[in-house]
N, C-alpha and C positions, 0 to 999 in steps of 0.2 A: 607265263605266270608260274610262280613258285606257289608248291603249294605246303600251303601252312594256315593255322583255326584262327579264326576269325576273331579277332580284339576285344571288339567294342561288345557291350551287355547288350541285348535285344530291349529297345524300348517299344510298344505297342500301342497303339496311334491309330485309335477308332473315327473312320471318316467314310459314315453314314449318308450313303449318295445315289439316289436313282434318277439323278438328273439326267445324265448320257443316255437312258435307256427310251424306248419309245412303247405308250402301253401297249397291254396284252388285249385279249380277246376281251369285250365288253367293256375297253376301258380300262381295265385292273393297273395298278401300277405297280413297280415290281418291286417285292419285298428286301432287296438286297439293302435299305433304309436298316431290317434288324440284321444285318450278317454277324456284326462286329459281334453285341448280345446273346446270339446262337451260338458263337464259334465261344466264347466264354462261358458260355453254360456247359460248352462240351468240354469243357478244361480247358481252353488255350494257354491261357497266362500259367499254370500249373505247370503243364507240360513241359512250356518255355522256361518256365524259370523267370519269367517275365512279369515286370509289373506297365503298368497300364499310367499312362505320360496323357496331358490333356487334349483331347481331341477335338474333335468338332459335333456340331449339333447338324441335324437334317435341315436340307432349305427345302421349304416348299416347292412344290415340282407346277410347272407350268402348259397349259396343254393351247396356251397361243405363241407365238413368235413373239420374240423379247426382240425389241430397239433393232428392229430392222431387219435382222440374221436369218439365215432361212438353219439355223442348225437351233434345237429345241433345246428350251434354259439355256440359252449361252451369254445372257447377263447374270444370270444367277452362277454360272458355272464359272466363268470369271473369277468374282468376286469368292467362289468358294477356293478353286486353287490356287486366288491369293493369298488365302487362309491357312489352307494347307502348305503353301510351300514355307512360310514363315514356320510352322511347327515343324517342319521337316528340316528344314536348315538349324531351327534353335537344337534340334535332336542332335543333329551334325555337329555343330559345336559343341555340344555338351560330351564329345565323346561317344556315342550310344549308338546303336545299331537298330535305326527306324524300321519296325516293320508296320505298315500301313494298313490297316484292315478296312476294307469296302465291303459292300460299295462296287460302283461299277465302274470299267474302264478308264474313264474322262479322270478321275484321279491321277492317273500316270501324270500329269502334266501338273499339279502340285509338289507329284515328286521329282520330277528332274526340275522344274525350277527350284525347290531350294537343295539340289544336290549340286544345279551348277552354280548358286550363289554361295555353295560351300568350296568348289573347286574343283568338283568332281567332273567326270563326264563318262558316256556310255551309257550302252543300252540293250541289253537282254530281253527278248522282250516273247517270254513264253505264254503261247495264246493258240489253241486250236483254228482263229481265224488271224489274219494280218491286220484285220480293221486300219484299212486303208485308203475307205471311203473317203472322196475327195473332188471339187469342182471340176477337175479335169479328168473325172470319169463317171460321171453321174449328173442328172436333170438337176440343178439345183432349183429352178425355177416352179419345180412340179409340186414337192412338199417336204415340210418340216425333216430333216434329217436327225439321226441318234449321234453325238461325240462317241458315245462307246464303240462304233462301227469305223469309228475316224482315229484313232488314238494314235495309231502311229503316225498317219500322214501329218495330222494334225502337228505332234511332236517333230518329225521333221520340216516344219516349217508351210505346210499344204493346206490352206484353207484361210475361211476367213479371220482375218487380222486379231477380232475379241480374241481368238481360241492358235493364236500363234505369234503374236507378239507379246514380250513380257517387258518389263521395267528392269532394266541392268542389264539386262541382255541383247547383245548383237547377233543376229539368223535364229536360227532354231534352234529350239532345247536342244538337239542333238541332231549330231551330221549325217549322212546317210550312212557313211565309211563305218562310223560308229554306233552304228544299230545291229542288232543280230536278230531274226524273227526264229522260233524253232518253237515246230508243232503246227504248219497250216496242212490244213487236211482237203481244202477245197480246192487245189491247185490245177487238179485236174481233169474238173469237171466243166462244160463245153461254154458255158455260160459264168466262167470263173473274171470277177469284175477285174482283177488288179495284174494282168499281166504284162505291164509295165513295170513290175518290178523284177523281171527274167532281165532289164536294159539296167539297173539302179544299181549303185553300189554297199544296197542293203546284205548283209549278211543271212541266210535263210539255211535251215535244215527245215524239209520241211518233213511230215510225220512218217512217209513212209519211207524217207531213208533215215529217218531215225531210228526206225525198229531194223532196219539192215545194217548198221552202227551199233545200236544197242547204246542204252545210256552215259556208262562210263565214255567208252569212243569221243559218244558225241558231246560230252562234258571236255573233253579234252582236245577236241576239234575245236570249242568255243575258245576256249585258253589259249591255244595257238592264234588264232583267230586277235584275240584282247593283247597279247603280248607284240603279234604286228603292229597293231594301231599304238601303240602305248599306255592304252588305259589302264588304269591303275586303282579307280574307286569309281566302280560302274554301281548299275541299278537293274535290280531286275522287275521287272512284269509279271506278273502269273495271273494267267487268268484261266481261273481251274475248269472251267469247258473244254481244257486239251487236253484231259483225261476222259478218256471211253464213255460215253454216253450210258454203256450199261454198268458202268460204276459209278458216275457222278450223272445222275440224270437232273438234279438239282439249280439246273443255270438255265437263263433267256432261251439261248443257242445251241442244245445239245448235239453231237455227232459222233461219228465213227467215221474210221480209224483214229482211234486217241490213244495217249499215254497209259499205264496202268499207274497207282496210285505207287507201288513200290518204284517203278520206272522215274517218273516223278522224281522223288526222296533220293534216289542213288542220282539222277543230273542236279539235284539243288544240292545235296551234300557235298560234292566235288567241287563245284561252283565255291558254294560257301568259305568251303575249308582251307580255298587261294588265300583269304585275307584280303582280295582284291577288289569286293563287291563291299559298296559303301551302304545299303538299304534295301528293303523288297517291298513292294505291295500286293497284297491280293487282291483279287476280284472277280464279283460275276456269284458269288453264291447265294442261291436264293431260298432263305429259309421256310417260309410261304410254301414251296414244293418240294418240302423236307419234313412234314409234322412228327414224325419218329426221332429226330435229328440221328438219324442212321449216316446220314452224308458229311452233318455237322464232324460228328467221331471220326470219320476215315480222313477229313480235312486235317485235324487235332493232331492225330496219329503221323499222318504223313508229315507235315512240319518237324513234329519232335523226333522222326527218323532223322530227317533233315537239318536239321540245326544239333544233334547230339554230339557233332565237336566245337561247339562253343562256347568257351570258357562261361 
């Protein structure tokens, strides 16, 4: 990957989704519905330079099994990142540089389907966990599953058919070869679900030889990486729970060993600055356990480190 600032304007593309997630203690559902609204009170669009492209509205969230599925909202999820990928592709065509604001997880798969009905392909896919939950490692029989915990399997083609077949497209949103995970911090623990991915052709830094790389490195281990396969207008993932628990304590899933927030900004700015990353989405922040919007501002911040070389 040569690197050079990134083209397209940043368009921002509010997609208000706690569908993938499964509730909290007593039921609660998880606030990531206002993420988009929180992160724009705390400046986002300002920051960016960014103005704000029509998004989507919240689907009701459902606490029974839709049309058979044993994975929770996946009629509804459907239908929404059929929604999404349509705004994502019209963004693509237009020139413009989608960033998707969640919302949780299960969006990724809005955005690579309208990234590969743009032509694009690839997959960056920065996430403290893999969320690679999948029938071939897990009871499906037992109960309702979260998409947010499946996002990548799901994306490469792993689960059921709702939530991995799309319309125009043949296999998976994305191939394994052309996936890269970077930031799982559970890999090592005894009881870690997805260790069939040590056999997959997935791409992986995972967090603790990240901080022994250090971020540029491994920004540039990625590149190398993207420039093998030939991609040329990937997509990335973020899902800001791969930042240190005691600085984003604000998401479903919080943990340690994570990113720091400047860590972060220095691998997405490198990233960015290729010209070779077609859209981002965020995900997983939950304003609900942010009443200060303390976490909201460090999210804000961190992007406009991060995008500060585009035009």
């Amino acid at each position: 990957m040569s690197r050079r600032a990134p083209p397209h304007p940043v368009a921002l593309i509010a997609a208000p989704t706690n569908l993938g997630l499964r509730p909290g203690p007593a039921g609660k559902l998880a606030g990531t519905t206002r993420a988009p609204a929180a992160l724009e009170h705390a400046g986002l669009s300002r920051a960016l330079g960014a103005a704000w492209a029509p998004g989507l509205a919240a689907m009701e969230y459902s606490r029974d099994a839709q049309g058979g599925s044993r994975i929770r909202n996946a009629d509804s999820l459907r239908a929404f990142t059929l929604k999404l990928a349509s705004i994502v592709e019209n963004s693509l065509k237009a020139g413009q540089f989608p960033l998707v604001v969640g919302g949780d997880c299960s969006n990724l798969l809005g955005c690579l389907l309208g990234l590969r009905r743009h032509g694009g392909r690839g997959l960056i896919h920065i996430d403290g966990h893999s969320d690679f939950f999948h029938p071939g490692n897990y009871d499906d029989a037992c109960s309702l599953r979260s998409a947010a915990g499946m996002d990548l399997a799901l994306a490469t083609g792993r689960g059921e058919p709702v939530l991995t077949e799309w319309p125009s497209i043949n296999g998976p949103l994305v191939a394994d070869a052309d996936a890269c995970q970077i930031g799982e911090r559970e890999s090592e623990d005894t009881d870690y679900p997805f260790s069939e991915l040590d056999h997959l052709t997935i791409g992986r830094i995972l967090i603790r030889r990240f901080h022994q790389l250090g971020p540029t490195a491994a920004a540039h281990q990625v590149q190398d990486w993207a420039e093998r396969r030939g991609i040329t207008r990937a997509w990335i993932h973020l899902d800001i729970d791969v930042i240190d628990q005691a600085l984003m304590p604000a998401v479903d899933s919080p943990g340690s060993p994570g990113m720091t927030f400047q860590e972060l900004a220095t691998l997405l700015g490198i990233l960015l600055a290729t010209g070779r990353i077609a859209g981002m989405d965020l995900a997983i922040y939950d304003p609900d356990m942010d009443p200060s919007g303390h976490d909201a501002a460090s999210i804000v911040h961190c992007l406009s480190d991060a995008f500060r070389g585009k035009p």
